[in-house]
Short mmCIF file of the C-alpha atoms (twelve columns), coordinates in Angstrom:
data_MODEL
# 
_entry.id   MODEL 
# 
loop_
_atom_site.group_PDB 
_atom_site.id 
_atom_site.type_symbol 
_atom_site.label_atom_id 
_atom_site.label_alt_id 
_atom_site.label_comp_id 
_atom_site.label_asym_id 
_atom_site.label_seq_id 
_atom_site.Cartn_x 
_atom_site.Cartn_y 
_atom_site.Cartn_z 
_atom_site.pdbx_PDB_model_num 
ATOM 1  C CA . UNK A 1  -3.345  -4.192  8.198   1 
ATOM 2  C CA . UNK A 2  -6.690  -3.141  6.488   1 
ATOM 3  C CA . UNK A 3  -6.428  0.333   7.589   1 
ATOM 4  C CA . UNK A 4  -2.599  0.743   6.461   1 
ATOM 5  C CA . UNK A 5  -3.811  -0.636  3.141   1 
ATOM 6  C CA . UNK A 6  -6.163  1.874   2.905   1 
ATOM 7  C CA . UNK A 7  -4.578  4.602   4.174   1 
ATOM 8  C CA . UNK A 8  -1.407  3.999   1.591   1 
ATOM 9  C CA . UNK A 9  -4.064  3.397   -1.570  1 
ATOM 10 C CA . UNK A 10 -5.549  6.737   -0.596  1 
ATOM 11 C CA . UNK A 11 -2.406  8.585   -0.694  1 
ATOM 12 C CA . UNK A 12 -0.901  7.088   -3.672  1 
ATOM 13 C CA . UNK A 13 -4.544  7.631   -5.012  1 
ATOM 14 C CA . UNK A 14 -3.981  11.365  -4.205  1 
ATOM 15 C CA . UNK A 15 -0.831  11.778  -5.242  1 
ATOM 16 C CA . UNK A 16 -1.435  10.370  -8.873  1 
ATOM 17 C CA . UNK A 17 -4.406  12.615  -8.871  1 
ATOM 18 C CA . UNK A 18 -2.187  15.536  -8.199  1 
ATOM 19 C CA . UNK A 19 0.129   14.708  -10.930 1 
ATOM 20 C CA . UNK A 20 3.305   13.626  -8.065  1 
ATOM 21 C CA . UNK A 21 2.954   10.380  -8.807  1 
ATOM 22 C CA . UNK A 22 2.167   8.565   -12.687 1 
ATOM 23 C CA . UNK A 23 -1.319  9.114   -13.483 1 
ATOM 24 C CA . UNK A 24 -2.118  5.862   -14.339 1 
ATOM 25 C CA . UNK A 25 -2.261  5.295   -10.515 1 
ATOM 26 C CA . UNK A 26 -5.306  7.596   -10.279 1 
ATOM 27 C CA . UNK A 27 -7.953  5.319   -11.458 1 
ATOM 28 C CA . UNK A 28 -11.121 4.611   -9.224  1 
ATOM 29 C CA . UNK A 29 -13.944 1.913   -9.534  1 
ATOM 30 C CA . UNK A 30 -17.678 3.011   -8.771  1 
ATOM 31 C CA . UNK A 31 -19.181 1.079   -7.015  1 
ATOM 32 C CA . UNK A 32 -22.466 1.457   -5.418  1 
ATOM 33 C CA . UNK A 33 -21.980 4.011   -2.575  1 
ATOM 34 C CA . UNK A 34 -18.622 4.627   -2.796  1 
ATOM 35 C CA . UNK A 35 -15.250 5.311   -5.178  1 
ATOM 36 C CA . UNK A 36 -12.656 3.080   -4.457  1 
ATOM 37 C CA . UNK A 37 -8.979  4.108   -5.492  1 
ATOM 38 C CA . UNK A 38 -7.981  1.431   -7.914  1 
ATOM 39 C CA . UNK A 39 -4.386  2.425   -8.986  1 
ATOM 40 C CA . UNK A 40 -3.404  2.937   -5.601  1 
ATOM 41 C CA . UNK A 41 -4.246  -0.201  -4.114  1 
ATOM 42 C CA . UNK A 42 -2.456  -2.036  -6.670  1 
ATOM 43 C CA . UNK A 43 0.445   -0.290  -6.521  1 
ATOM 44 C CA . UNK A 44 0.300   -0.674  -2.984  1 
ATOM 45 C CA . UNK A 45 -0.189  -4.721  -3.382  1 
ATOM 46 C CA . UNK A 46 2.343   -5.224  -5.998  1 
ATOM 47 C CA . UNK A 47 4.931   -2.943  -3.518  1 
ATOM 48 C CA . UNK A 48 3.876   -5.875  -0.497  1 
ATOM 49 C CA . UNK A 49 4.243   -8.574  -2.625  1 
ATOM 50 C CA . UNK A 50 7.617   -7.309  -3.442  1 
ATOM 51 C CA . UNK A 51 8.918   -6.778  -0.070  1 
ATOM 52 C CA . UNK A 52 7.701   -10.608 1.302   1 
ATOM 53 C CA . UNK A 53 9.342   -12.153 -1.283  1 
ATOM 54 C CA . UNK A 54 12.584  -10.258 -0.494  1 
ATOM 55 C CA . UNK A 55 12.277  -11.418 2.718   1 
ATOM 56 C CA . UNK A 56 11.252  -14.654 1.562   1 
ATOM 57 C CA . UNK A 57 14.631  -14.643 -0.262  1 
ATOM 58 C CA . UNK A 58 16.723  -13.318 2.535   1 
ATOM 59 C CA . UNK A 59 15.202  -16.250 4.278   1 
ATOM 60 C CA . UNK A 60 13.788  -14.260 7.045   1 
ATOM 61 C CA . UNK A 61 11.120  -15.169 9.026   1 
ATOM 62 C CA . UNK A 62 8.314   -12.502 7.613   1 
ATOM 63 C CA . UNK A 63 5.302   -12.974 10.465  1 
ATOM 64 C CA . UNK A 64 8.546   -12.273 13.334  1 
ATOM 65 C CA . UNK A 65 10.501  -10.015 11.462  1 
ATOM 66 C CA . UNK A 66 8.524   -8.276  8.611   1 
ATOM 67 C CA . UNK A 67 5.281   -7.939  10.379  1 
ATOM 68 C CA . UNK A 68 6.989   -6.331  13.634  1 
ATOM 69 C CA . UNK A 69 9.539   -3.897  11.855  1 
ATOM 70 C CA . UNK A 70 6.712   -2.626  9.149   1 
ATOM 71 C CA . UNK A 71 3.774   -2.461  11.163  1 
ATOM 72 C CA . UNK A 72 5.980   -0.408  13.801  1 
ATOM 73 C CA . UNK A 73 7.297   2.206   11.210  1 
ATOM 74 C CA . UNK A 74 3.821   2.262   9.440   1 
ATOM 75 C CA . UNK A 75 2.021   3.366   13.210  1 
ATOM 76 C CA . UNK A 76 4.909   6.075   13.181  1 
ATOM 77 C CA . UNK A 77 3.888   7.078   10.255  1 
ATOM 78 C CA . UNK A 78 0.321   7.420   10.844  1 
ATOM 79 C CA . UNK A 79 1.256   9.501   13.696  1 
# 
């Protein structure tokens, strides 16, 4: 789930950077060795934390339903 995080913040990173997305989502902390893409990784949190509670809602189970459905399409889309 690390990697999917990643990979989205990266993108949506990108994208903002490229003017596709808001700008705002561009921003990136320095750390010590590396630049990691701020905007995009809390877009890509709040946009999680939407979707469980929707399931939450819809009173579906989100570990047997959620996890399996998402985690399918986001392989797919890695491919």
């Amino acid at each position: 789930m690390l990697a999917f995080h990643s990979v989205i913040a990266r993108y949506v990173f990108a994208m903002a950077r490229e003017a596709v997305l808001p700008t705002g989502l561009a921003g990136a902390d320095s750390g010590a060795r590396v630049s990691a893409p701020r905007g995009g990784s809390l877009a890509q949190t709040v946009t999680a934390a939407v979707v469980v509670a929707g399931f939450a809602l819809a009173g579906a189970d989100p570990v047997g339903q959620m996890f399996a459905w998402l985690s399918t399409l986001g392989a797919l889309g890695l491919l």
